[in-house]
N, C-alpha and C positions, 0 to 999 in steps of 0.2 A: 614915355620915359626912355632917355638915352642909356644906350649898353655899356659907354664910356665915361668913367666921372675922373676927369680934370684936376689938378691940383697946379691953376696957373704961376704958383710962384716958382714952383719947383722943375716945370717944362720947359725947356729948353727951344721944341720947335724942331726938334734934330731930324724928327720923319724916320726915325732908327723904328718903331712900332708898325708905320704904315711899310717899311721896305719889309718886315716881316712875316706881315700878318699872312696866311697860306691863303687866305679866299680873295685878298686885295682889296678889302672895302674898307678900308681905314683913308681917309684924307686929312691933311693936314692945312688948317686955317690959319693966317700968318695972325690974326688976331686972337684965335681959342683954342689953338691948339688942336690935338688929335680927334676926328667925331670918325662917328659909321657912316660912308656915303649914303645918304639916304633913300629907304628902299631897302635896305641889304639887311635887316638885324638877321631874317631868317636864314641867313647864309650862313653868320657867323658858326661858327663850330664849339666857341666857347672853348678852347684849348687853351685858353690864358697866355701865349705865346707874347701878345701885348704887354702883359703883364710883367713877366719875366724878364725881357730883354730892356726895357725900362732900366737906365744906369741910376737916375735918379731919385724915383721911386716918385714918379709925378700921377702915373695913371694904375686908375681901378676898373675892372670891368663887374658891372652888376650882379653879373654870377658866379665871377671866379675871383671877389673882392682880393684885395692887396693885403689886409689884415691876417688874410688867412696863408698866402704866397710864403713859404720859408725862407729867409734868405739864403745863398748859397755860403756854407763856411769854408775857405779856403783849407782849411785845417783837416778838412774831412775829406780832400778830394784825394786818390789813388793815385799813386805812381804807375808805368806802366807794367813793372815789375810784378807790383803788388796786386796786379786786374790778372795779370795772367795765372800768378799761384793763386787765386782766389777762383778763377773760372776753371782751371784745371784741378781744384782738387776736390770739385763736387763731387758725390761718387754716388752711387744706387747705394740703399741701404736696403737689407734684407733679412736680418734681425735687428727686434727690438728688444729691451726691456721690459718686464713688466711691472710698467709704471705707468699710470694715467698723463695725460697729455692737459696740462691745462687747456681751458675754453679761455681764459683773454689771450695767450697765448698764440692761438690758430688766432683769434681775433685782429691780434695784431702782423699775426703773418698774410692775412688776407688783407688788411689795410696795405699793406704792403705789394701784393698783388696788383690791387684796383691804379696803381700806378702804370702798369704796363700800357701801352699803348693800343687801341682799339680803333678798327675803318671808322672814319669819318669821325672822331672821339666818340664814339655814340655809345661806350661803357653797360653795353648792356650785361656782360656778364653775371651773374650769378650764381651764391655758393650754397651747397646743401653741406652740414658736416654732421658724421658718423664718431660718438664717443664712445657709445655701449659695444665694450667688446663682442659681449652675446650677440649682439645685433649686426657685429661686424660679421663673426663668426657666420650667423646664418648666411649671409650674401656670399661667402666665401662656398656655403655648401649646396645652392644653388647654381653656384660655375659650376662644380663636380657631377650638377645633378648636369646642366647643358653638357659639359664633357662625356660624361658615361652614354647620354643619349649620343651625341655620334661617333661616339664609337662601335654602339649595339647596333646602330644604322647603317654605317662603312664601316665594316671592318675589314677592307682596301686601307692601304697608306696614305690618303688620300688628304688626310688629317694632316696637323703640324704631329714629328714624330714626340716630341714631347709629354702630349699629352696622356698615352697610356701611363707612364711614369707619374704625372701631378695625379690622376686618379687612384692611381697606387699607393701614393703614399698618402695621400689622403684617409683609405683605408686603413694606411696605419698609424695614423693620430697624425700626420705631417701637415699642416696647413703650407703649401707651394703657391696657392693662390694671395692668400692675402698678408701670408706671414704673420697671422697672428698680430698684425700690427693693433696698437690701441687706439687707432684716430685713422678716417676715412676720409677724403675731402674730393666733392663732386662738383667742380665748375663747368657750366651749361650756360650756351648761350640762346635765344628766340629764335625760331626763323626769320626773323626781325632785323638779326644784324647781318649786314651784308656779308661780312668777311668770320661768320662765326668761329668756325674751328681753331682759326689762326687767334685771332680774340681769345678763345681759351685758352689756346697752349701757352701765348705770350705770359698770362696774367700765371697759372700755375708755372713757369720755368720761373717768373720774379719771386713766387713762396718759394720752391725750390732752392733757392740761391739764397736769400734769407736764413731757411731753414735755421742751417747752421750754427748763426749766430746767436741762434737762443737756443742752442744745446739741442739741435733736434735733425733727424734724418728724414729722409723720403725715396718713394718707389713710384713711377707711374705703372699702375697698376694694368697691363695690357690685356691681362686675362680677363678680368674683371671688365674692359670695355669691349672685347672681343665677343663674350657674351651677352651684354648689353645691346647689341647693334642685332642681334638675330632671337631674345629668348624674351619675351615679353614678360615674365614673371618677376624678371629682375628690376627692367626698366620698372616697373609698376613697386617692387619693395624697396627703390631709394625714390620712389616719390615723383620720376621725372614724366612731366607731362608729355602729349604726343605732337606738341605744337612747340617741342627741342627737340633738334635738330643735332646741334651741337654741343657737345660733351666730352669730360674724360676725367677719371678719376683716380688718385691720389695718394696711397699709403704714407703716414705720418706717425713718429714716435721718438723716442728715445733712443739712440746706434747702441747697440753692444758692441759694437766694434769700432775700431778708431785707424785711421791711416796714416802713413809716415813716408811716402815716396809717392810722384805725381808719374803712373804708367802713362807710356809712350803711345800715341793714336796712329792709324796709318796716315800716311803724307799724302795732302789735297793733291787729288786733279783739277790742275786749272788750266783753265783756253783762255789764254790772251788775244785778244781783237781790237 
């Protein structure tokens, strides 16, 4: 069964799919239009790149059908203006409210996610999400427990200086770890995927960026992965197998707080060559 299905009234022949496609195996028949050089299906990447770049809307590919392809709405595209206040005004959020986080919600902010871009498409990503505060809470007092442990071990500077301070106020009802957030969100990749880590971060910075628009904030949670990478108890109570590799996780809720001015970053070093 061909990977490509044809709609010859509407082809044109333009070879605008075959100058495309990233892996090169699209040829163009002056009789039939666009096929897979033959031999090549398993090359293809499936990244629908065919698909899309298609002015006509002549070809479908088997597993990234055209039915399913969104059109692009001119109406929705961003000014340059408007990308830049949009990407500058992300901010860490570090209180929440106490308000439950919908589940289609994350739902549809992970739908959202699985858009970013992944080595070789290979989309292997995958998400664990945290609802039960209680459950959040615990994981939060597991870091304090990895924390207190090395500090009773060096107690040399030897630490990030911070952490005598998250242990402290942890002691005094202060969650610095996970902020009490109501929603947890752990995307992990296999050893499987080539380029895992990068895989993760892309797919959480696109919920990130979302967030917002459905009323919602976010914290990558560094403590919480800091200890993941060295405390086996942790990794084992969000579930993540020993055959992930790649990981990082999440804080997601509701801002208590709201922004009104986009602070200034320091100014790129760049080497021109």
């Amino acid at each position: 069964m061909t990977l490509l299905i044809v709609d010859n009234e509407k082809c044109k022949k333009d070879g605008i799919c075959a100058a495309d496609c990233p892996m090169a195996i699209i040829q163009i028949d002056k009789d039939n239009g666009p096929g897979i050089v033959p031999g090549s299906d398993a090359f293809c990447l499936r990244c629908g790149h065919c698909v899309a770049i298609c002015p006509h809307g002549a070809l479908s590919h088997r597993e990234v059908p055209l039915e399913n392809c969104v059109p692009l709405k001119k109406e929705h595209v961003i000014n340059a203006d408007q990308t830049i206040q949009f990407l500058r005004s992300r901010r860490s959020i570090r209180f929440f409210k106490d308000k439950p986080v919908e589940k289609d919600t994350l739902k549809g902010l992970i739908e959202i996610g699985r858009y970013a871009p992944t080595a070789s498409n290979s989309q292997l990503v995958e998400w664990t999400v945290f609802t039960n505060k209680e459950k959040i809470h615990e994981i939060a007092g597991l870091v304090i427990d990895w924390i207190k442990g090395i500090l009773e071990k060096d107690p040399q500077p030897a630490y990030a200086p911070y952490m005598p301070i998250i242990a402290g106020a942890w002691d005094m009802g202060f969650d610095a770890v996970l902020r009490n957030a109501p929603g947890l969100i752990l995307a992990s990749a296999p050893k499987e995927a080539s380029n895992g880590l990068v895989d993760v971060t892309l797919a959480l910075s696109y919920l990130e960026l979302a967030a917002p628009s459905f009323g919602l904030g976010t914290c990558w949670a560094g403590l919480l992965y800091g200890a993941m990478r060295s405390h086996l108890p942790i990794r084992e109570r969000l579930g993540l197998a020993d055959n992930v590799p790649f990981y990082y996780p999440m804080m997601i809720g509701h801002p208590k707080t709201r922004y009104y001015r986009l602070p200034e970053r320091k100014t790129p070093k760049i080497v021109w060559k």
